[in-house]
N, C-alpha and C positions, 0 to 999 in steps of 0.2 A: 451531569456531564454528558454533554453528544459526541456523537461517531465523529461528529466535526473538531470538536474540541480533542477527542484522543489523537486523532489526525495531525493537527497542528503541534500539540504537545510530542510526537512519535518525531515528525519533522523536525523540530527544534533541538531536538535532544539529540537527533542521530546527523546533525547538520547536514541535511537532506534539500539538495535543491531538485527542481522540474524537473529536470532531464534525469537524476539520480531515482527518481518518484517513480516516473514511466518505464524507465531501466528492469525494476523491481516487480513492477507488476508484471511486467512480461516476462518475469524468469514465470510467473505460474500462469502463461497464456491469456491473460487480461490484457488487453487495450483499452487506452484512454490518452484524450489529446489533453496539451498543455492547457489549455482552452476550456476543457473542461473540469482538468484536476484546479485548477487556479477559481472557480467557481467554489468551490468547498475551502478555500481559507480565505474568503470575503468575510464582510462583516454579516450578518445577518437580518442588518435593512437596505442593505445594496438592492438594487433589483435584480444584480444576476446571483445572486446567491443562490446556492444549491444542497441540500440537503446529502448528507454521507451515506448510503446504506448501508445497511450490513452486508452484504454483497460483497462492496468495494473492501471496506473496513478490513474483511476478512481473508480476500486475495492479498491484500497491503503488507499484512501481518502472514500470510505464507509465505509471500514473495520476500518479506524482509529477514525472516528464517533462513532461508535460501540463502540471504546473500552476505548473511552475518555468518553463517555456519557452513554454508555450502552445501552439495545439494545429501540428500541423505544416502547412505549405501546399500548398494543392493544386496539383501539377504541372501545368504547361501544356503543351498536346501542338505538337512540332515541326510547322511547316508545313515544306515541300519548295519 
């Protein structure tokens, strides 16, 4: 299974459209145009087909953290 495949499978399941996709990456300061995210759920003999990295994969999956859970809270520091 590819980063592609988790990708599309992540999408489906969280009924995730483009503008929801870019939304998400941006809660953890990634950019990415429609343009580009729509190259990674082509088919894989398309010519513009584009491979997923773990990179992308990985901000996807903290930004979709973020937006499922909200953002994490800030620790308070122990007195003595």
């Amino acid at each position: 299974m590819t980063n592609n495949d988790i990708f599309k499978k992540l999408r489906v399941a969280h009924k995730l459209r483009d503008d929801d996709i870019v939304k998400i990456l941006e809660l953890v300061d990634f950019r990415i145009s429609k343009s580009e995210l729509n190259a990674f759920f082509r088919r894989e003999d398309h010519p513009k087909y584009m491979e997923c990295g773990d990179q992308i994969l990985r901000n996807f999956l903290n930004g979709l953290i973020i937006h499922l859970r909200g953002p994490m809270p800030k620790k308070q520091k122990k007195t003595s």
